[in-house]
N, C-alpha and C positions, 0 to 999 in steps of 0.2 A: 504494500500500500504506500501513497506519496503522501509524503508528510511535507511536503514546501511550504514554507507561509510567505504570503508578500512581505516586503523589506520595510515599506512605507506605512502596509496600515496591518500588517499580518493574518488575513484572508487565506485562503488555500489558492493555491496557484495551480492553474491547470493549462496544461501544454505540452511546451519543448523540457524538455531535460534540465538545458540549461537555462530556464525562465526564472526570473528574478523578481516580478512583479505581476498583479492580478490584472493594471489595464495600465496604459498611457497616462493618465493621470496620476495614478500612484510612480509611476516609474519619473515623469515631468519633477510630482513635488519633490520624491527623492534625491534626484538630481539637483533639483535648484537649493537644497540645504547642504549639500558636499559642498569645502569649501567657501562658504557664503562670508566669511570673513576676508580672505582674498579677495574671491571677484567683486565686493563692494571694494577694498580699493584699489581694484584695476578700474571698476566703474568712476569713482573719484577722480582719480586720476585722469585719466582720460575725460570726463568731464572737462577738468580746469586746464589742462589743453587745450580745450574744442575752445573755451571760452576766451583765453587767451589769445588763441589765433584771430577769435574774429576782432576782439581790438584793435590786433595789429593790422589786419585787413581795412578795417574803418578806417583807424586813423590814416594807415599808409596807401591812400589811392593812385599815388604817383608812381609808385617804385622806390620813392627815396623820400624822407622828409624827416624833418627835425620835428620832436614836442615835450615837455617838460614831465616830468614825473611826475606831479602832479594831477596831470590830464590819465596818464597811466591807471594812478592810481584812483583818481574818481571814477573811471571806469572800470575799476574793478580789477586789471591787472594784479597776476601775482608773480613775484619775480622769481618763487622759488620753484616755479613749474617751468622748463626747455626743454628741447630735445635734441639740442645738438649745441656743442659750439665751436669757433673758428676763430685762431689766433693768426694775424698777419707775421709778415718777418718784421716788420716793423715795431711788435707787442700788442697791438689792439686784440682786444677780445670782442669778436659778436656773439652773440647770443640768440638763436635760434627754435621758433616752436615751428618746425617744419621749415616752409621756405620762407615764413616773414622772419627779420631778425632784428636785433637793435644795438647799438653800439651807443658807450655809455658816456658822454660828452664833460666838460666842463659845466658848472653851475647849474644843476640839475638839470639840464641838457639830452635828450636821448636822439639821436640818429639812426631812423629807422631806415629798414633798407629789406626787399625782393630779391631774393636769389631768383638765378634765371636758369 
């Protein structure tokens, strides 16, 4: 006799051999509690990302432009979210969330700038 019980809500499971749950839903909720500490902060993460790029999208409609931090920051920018960044031979450091980036000026100064 099978003694399987579902994982999710412990039902008798009936099937394949190697079934693990009694329907789709049981098996969805189970899933989405594996690791739910992580993928909330992949999800964070990648939120303040998405949210930072489009800043730098706003403000930088040109490909290049200068704006104070400030502005940055009333919009909500956070500096400690990038994904990338680029030292010249020169020392400058840009800082990159995808292909907008900023280079960090004199007297709160920032220089945004469009990889191409």
């Amino acid at each position: 006799m099978d003694n399987r019980k579902c994982l999710e809500c412990g039902e008798k499971v009936i099937g394949r051999i190697d079934k693990k749950f009694c329907s789709d839903y049981c098996r969805n909720s189970y899933n989405n509690k594996v690791d739910k500490a992580s993928k909330n902060l992949i999800r964070n993460t990648n939120n303040r990302l998405r949210k930072n790029y489009k800043i730098l999208s706003a403000l930088n409609t040109l490909g290049k432009t200068k704006v104070t931090r400030r502005k940055l920051f009333d919009k909500g920018f956070d500096f400690k979210f990038i994904t990338a960044t680029y030292t010249t031979k020169t020392g400058n450091t840009y800082f990159y969330v995808y292909d907008q980036g900023y280079l960090e000026l004199e007297n709160e100064w920032f220089l945004l700038v469009k990889q191409e």
